[in-house]
VOLUM-59199 format. One line per field, with one value per atom (N, C-alpha, C): residue number from 0; atom name; z negated, x, y. Coordinates in pm, whole numbers. Each point is the difference from the previous one (the first is absolute). Example, Ala and Ser with C-alpha at 12.3 -4.5 7.8 and 13.67 -1.06 7.14 Angstrom:
<pts>
nr <- (0, 0, 0, 1, 1, 1)
atom <- (N, CA, C, N, CA, C)
zz <- (-780, 0, 0, 72, -6, -73)
xx <- (1319, -89, 90, -35, 82, -77)
yy <- (-569, 119, 120, 105, 119, 109)
</pts>
This chain:
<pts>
nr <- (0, 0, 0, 1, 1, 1, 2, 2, 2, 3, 3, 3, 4, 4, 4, 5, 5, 5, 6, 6, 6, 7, 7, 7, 8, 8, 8, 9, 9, 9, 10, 10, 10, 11, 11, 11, 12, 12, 12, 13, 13, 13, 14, 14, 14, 15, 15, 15, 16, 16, 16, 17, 17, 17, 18, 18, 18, 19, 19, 19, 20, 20, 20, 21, 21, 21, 22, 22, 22, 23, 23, 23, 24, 24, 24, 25, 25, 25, 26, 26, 26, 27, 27, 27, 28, 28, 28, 29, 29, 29, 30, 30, 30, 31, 31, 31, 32, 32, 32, 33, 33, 33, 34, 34, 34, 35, 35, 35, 36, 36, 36, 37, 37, 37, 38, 38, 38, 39, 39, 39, 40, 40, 40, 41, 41, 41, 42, 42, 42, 43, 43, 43, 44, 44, 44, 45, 45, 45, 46, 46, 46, 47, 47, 47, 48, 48, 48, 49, 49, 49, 50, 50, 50, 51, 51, 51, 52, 52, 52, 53, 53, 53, 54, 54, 54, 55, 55, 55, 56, 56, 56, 57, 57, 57, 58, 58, 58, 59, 59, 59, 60, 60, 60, 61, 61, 61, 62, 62, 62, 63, 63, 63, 64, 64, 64, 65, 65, 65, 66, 66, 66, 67, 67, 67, 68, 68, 68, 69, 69, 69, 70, 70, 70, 71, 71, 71, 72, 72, 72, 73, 73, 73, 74, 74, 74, 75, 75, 75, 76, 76, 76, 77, 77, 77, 78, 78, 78, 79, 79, 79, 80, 80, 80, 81, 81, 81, 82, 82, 82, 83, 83, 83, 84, 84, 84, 85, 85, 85, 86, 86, 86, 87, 87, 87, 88, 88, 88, 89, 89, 89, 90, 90, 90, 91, 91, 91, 92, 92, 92, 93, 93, 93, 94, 94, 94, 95, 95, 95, 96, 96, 96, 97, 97, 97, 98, 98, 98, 99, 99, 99, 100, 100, 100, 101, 101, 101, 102, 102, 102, 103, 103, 103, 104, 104, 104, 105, 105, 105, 106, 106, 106, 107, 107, 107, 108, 108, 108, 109, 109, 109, 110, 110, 110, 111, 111, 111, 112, 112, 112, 113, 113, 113, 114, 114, 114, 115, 115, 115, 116, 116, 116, 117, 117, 117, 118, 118, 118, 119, 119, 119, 120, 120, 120, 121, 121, 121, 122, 122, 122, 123, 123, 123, 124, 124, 124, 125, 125, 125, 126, 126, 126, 127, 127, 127, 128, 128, 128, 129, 129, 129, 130, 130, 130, 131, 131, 131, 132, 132, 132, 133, 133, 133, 134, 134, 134, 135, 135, 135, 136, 136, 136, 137, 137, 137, 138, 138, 138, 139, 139, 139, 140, 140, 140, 141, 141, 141, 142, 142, 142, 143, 143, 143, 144, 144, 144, 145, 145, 145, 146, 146, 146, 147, 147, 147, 148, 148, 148, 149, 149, 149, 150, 150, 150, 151, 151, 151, 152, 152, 152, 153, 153, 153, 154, 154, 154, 155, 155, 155, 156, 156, 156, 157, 157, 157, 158, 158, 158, 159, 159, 159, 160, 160, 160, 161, 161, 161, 162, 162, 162, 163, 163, 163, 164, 164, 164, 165, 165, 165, 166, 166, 166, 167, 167, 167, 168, 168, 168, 169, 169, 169, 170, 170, 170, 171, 171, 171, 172, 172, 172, 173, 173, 173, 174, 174, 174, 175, 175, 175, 176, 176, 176, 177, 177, 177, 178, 178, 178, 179, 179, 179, 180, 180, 180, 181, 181, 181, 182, 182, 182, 183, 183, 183, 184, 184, 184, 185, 185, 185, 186, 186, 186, 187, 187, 187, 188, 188, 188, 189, 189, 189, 190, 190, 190, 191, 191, 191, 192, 192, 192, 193, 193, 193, 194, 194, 194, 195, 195, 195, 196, 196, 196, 197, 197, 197, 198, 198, 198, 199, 199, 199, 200, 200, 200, 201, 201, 201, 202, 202, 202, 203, 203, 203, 204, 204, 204, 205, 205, 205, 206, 206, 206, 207, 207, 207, 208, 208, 208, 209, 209, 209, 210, 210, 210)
atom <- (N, CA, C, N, CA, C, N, CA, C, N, CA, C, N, CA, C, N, CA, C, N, CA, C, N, CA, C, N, CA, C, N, CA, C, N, CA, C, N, CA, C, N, CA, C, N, CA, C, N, CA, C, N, CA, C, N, CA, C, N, CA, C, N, CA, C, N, CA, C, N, CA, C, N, CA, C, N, CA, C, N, CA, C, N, CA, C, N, CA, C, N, CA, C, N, CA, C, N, CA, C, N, CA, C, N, CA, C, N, CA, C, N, CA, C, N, CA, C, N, CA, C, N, CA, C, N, CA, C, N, CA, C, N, CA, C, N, CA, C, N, CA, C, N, CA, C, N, CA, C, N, CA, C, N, CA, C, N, CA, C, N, CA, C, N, CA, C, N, CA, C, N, CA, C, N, CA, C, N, CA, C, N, CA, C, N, CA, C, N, CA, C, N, CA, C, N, CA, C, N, CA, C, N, CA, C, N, CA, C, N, CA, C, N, CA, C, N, CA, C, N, CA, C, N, CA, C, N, CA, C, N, CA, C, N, CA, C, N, CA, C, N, CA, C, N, CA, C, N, CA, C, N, CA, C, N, CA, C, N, CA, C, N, CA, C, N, CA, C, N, CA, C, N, CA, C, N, CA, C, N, CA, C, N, CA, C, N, CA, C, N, CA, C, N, CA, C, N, CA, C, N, CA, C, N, CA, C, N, CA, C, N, CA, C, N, CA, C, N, CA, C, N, CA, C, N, CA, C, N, CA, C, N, CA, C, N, CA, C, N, CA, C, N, CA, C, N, CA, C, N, CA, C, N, CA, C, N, CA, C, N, CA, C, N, CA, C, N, CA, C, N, CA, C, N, CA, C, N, CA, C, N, CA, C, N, CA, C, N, CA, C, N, CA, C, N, CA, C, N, CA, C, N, CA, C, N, CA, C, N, CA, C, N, CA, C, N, CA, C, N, CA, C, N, CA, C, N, CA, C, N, CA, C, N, CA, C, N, CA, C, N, CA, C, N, CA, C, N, CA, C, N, CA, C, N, CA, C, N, CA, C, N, CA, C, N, CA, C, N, CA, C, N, CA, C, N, CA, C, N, CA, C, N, CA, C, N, CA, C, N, CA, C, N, CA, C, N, CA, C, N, CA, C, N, CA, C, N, CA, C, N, CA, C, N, CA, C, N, CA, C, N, CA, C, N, CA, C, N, CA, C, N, CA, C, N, CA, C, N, CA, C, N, CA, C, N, CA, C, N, CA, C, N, CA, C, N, CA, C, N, CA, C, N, CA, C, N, CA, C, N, CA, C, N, CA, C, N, CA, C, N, CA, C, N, CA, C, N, CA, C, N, CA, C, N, CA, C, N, CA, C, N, CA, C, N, CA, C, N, CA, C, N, CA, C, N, CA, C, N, CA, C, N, CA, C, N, CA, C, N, CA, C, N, CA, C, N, CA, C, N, CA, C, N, CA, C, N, CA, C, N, CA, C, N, CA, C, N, CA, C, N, CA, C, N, CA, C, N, CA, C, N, CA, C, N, CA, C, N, CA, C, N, CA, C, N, CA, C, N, CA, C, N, CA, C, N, CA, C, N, CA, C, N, CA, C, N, CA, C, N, CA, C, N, CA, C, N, CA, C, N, CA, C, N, CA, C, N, CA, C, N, CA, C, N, CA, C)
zz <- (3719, -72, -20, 35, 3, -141, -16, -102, -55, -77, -25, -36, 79, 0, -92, -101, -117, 32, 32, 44, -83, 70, -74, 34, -33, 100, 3, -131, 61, 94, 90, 99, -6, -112, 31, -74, 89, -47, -123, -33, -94, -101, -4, -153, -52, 100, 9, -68, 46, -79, -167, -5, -94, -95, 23, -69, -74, 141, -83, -70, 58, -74, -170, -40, -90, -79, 94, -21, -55, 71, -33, -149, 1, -158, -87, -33, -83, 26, 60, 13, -56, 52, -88, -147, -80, -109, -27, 69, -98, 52, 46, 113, -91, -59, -133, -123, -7, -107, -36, 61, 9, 163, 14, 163, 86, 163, 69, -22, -27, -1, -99, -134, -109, 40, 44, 61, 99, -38, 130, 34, 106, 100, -42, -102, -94, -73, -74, -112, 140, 122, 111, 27, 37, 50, -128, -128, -81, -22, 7, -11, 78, 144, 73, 40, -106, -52, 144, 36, 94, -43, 104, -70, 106, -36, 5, 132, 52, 165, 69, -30, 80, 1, -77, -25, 178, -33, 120, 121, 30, 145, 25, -62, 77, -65, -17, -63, 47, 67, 28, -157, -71, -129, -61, -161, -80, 104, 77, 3, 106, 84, 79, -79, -142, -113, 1, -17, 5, 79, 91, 128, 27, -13, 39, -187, -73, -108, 66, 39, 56, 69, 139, 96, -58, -71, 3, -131, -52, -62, 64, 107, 56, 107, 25, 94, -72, -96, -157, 38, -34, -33, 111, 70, 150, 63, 37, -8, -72, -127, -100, 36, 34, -15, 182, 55, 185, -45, -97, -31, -49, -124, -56, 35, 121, 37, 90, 6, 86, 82, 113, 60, 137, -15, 119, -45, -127, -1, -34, -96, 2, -71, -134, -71, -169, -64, -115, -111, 14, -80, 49, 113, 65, -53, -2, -43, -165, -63, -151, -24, 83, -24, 94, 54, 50, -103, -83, -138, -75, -36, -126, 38, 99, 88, 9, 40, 24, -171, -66, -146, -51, 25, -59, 62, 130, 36, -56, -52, -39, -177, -44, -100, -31, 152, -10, 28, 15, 45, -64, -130, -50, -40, -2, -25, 155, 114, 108, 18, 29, 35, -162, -66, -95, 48, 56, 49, 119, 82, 112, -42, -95, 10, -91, -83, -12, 50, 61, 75, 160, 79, 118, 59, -115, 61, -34, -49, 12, 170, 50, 147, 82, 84, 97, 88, 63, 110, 91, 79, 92, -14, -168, -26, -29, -69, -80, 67, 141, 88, 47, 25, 43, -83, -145, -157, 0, 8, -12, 85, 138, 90, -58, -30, -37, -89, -68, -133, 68, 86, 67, 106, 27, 78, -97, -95, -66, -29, -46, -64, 147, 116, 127, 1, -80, 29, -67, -133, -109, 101, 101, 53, 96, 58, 95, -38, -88, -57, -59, -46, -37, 108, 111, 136, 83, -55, 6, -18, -163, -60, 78, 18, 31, 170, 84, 131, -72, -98, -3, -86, -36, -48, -173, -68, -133, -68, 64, -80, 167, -118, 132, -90, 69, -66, 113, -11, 110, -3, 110, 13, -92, -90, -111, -100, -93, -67, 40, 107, 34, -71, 62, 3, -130, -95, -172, -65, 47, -78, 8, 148, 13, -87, 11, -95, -142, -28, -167, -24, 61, 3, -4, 79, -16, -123, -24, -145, -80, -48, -108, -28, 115, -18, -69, 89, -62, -165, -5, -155, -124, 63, -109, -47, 70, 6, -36, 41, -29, -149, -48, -100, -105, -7, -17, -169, -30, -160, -93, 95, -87, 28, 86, 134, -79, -31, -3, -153, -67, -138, -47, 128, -24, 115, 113, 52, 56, 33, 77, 120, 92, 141, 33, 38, 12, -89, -66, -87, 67, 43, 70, 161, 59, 136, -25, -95, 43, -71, -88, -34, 126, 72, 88, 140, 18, 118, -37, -121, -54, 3, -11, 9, 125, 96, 139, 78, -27, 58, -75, -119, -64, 82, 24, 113, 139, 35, 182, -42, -130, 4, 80, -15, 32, 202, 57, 91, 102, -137, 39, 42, 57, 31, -102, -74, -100, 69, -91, 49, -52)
xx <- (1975, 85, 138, 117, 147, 5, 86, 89, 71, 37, 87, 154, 113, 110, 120, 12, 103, 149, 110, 91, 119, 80, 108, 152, 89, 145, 8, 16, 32, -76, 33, -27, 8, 3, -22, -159, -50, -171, -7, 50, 53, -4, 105, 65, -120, -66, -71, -120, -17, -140, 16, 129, 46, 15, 60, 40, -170, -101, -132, -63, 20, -116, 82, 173, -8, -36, -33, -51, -142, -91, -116, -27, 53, -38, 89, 114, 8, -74, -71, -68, -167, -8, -165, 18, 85, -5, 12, 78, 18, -111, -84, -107, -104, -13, -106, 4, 171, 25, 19, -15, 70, -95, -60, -35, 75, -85, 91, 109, -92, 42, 122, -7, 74, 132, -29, 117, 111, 144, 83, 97, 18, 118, 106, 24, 82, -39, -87, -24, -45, -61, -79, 151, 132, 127, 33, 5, 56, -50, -156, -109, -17, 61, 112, 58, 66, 190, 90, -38, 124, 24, 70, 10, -87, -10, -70, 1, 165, 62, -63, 34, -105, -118, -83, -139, -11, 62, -2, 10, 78, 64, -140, -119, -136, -131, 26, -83, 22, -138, 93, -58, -123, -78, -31, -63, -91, -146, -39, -106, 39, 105, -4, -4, 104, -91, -140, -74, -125, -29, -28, -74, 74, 105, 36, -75, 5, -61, -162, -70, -160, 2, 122, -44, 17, 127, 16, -79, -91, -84, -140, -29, -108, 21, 98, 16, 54, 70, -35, -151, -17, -178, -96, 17, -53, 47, 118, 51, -85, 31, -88, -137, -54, -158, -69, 148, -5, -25, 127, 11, -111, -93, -115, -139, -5, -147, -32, -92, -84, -74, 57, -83, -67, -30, -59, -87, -42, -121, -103, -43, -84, -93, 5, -55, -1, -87, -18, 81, 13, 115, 161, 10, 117, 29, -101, 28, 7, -47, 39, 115, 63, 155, 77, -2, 44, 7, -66, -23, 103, -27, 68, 144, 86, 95, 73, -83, 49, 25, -72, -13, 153, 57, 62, 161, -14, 111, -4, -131, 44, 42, -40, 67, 177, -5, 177, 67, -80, 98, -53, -50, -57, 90, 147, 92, -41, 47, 45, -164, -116, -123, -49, 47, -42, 125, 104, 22, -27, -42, -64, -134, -67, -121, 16, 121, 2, 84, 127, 81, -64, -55, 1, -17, -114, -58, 160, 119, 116, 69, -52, 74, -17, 91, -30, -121, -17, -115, 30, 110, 11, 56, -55, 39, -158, -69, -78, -132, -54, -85, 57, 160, -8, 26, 32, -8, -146, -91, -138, -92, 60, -72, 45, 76, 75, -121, -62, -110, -86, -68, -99, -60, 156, 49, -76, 75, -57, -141, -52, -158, -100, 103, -78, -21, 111, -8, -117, -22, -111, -129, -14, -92, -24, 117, -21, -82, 62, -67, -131, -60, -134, -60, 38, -87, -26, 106, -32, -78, -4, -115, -141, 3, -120, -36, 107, -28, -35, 34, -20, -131, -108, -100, -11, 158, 6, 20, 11, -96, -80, -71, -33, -47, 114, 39, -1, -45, 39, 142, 47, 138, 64, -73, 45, 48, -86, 23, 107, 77, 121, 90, -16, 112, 13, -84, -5, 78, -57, 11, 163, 63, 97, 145, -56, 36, 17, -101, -35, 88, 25, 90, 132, 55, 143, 24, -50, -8, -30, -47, -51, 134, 43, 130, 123, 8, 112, -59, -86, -55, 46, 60, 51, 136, 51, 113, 10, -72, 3, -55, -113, -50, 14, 139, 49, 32, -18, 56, -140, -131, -123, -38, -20, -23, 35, 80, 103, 27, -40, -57, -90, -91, -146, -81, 158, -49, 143, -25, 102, -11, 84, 1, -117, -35, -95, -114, -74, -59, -46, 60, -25, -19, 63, -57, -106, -68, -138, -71, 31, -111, -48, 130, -2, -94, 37, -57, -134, -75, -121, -72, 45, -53, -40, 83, 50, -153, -22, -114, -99, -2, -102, -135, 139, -57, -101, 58, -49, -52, -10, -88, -75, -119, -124, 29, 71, 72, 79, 28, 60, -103, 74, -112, 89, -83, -22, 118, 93, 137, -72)
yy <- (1092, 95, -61, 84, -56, -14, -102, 10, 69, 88, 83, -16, 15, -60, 57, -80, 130, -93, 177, -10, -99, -64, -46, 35, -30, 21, -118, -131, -100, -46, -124, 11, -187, -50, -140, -27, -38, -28, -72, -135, -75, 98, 41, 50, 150, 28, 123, -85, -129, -42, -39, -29, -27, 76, 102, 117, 72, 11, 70, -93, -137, -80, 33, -21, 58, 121, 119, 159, -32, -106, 25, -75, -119, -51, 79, 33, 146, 121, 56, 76, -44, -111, -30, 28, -62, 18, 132, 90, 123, 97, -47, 72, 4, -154, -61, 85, 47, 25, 183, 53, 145, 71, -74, 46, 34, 10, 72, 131, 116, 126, 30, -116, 38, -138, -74, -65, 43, -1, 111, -122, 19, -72, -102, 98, -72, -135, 36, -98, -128, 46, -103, -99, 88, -68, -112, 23, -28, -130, 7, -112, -102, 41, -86, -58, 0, -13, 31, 160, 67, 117, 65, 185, 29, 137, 88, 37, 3, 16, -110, -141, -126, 61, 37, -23, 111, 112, 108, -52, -153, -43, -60, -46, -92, 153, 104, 45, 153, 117, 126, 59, -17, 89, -123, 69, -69, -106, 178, -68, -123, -24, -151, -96, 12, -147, 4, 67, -30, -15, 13, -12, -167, -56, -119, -96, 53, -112, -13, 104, -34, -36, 23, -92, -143, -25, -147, -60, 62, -57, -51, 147, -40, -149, -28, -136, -115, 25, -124, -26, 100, -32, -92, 98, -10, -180, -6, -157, -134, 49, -69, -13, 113, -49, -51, 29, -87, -155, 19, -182, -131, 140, -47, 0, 95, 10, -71, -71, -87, 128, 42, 95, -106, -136, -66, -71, -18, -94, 125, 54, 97, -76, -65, -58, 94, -20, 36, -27, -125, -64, 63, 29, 42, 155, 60, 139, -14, -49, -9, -59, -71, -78, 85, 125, 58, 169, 15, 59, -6, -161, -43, -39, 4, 0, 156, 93, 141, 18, 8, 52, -90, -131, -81, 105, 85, 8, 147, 67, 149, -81, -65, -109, -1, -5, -58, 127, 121, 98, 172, -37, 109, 83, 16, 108, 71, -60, 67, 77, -72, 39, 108, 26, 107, 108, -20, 147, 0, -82, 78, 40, -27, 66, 167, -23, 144, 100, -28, 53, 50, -86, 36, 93, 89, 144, 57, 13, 63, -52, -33, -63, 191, 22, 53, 24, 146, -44, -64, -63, -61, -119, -1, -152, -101, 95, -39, -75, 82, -97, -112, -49, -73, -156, 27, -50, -74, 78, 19, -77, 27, -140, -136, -24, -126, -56, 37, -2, -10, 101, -35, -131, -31, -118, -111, -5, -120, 11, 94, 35, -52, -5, -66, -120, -69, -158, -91, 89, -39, 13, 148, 42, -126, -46, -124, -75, -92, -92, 0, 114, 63, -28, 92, -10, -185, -67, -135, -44, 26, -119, 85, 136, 22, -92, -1, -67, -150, -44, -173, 14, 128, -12, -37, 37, 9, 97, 85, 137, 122, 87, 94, 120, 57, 141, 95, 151, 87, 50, 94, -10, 74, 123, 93, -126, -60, -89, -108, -24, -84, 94, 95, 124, -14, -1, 60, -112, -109, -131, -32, 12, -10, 131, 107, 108, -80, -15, -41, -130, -91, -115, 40, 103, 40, 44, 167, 23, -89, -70, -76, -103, -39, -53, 58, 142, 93, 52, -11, 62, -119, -127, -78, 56, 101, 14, 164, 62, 164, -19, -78, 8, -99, -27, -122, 14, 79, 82, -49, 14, -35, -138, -15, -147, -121, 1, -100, -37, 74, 17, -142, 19, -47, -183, 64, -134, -54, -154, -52, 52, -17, 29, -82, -108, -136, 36, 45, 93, 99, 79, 118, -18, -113, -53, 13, -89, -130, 175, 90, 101, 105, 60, 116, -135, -114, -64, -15, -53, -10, 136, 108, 129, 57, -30, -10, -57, -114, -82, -8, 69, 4, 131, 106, 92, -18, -86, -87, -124, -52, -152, 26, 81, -31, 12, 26, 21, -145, -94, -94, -171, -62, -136, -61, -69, -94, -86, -100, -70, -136)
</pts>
């Protein structure tokens, strides 16, 4: 699925990355704060610090801020968890430090990853599948490494249950952050690793070879 390409006039790549990467962190916040729909152009330019006319020269609508804060959240993300996953040993220990790693980076980025989890369904239709693989992308890599340990004989699961487990690992991550108002109340980040991972394998112990 292409990328979806939002128009600019300027025409120096540089200053174009420059210019949104400032669009998008004024825009997270007021995204957090007021949502998409009730957030307008304006207050996005101001947040900024350009007018309203700049904001127009890297931008044709509202909805291209959004659609550029999810993409560039989903590859924040995505990057991050390239960097942290051991997708080659396929060890037990590897997938729990590959957990507590993903969870540490929805950790470091729970403004941006709480409006993509509530904004995105506002994306376009011909924005929104291709937003959406990006997620699925990653929910594969967990799947990798699952299917590992099962080739190295440390767990043995059928293929529905990869699928789930790997599902349930993404969310559970983003839920430090969507549900971050109660969550967070009650546990540390490190707290809430070692609980959601203990719950996690508490499921498939009987599943797993003894370490």
């Amino acid at each position: 699925m292409k990328k979806r390409e939002v128009q600019a006039s300027v025409k120096d790549e540089r200053l174009v990355k420059k210019r949104r990467d400032q669009m998008i962190k004024g825009a997270v916040n007021l995204f957090i704060e007021k949502g998409f729909h009730r957030t307008t152009t304006r207050e996005i330019a101001k947040a900024s610090g350009f007018s309203i006319g700049t904001l127009y020269e890297y931008i044709g609508t509202k909805e291209d801020v959004l659609y550029l804060v999810c993409d560039s959240i989903y590859d924040k993300v995505r990057e991050h968890l390239q960097k942290v996953l051991d997708t080659n040993k396929g060890t037990i220990a590897g997938l729990k430090q590959g957990i507590t790693d993903y969870f540490k980076v929805v950790d470091g980025m729970q403004d941006e990853v709480l409006v993509m989890y509530q904004e995105v369904k506002s994306l376009s239709k011909d924005a929104l599948p291709y937003v959406l693989k990006k997620e699925i992308e990653m929910v594969a890599m967990f799947e990798h490494v699952i299917e590992l340990c099962i080739k190295n004989g440390e767990l043995h699961l059928p293929e529905e249950k990869v699928k789930m487990i790997a599902h349930n690992i993404f969310v559970q991550g983003q839920m430090w952050a969507f549900r971050r108002w109660s969550l967070q109340k009650m546990f540390t980040i490190d707290e809430y690793i070692q609980l959601q991972t203990d719950l996690l394998f508490q499921a498939i112990q009987p599943k797993i070879r003894q370490e």
